[in-house]
N, C-alpha and C positions, 0 to 999 in steps of 0.2 A: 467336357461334360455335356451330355446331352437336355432334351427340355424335362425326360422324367425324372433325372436326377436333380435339375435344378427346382423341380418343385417337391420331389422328397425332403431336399435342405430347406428349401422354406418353409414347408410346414413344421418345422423344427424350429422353426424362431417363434420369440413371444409375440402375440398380437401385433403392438407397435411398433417393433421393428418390419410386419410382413406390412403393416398399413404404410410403414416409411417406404420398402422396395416397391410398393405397387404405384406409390407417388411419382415413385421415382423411373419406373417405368412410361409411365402415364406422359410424364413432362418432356421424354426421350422424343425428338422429333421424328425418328425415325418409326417409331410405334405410331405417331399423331398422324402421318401420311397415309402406312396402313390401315386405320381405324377412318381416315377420311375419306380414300377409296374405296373402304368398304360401306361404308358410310350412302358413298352415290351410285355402287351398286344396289342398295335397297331402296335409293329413294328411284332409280328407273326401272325399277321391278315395278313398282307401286304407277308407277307413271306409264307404264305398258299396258299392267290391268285395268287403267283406268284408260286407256285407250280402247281399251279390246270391249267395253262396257263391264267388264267386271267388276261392278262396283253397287253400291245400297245406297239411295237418298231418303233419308228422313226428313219430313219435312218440320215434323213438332218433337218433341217431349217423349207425348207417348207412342208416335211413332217408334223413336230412340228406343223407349225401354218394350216395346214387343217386338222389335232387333231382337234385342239382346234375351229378352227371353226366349225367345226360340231357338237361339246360338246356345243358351243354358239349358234347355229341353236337350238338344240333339245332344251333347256332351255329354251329358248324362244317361242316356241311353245307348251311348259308341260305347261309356265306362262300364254299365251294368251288362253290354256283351260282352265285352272283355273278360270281366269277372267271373259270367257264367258257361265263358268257354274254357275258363283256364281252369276249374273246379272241375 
């Protein structure tokens, strides 16, 4: 059985049983090493960019949130071309 058919059958199960097999996956050591691996491949991505100066210092509050406003400007403006090229 391959991985699409094993998640065919599990969406076939009630809630608490698919909550019991993901438990149960979860606790598998063999998934915990992949998932830790992968795990410290992202934290030396982050650790790269933050070498390379790819990175944002805020120093207050509202430094933080005109971040993030601007992150939420740009998003919104990537989405509304999207929408008005796909139209």
């Amino acid at each position: 059985m391959n991985v699409e058919e094993l998640k065919a059958e599990a969406a076939k199960l009630p809630p608490n049983d698919r909550f019991a097999l993901a438990e149960w996956i979860e606790q598998n050591e063999d998934i915990r090493g992949l998932r830790r691996a992968a795990l410290v491949r992202e934290i030396q991505i982050g650790l790269d960019q933050l070498d390379r100066g790819e990175s944002v210092e805020c120093k207050d509050d509202a430094q933080l949130r005109s971040f993030f406003d601007g992150v939420k400007a740009r998003g919104r403006e990537m989405l509304g071309a999207r929408k008005n090229s796909a139209a």
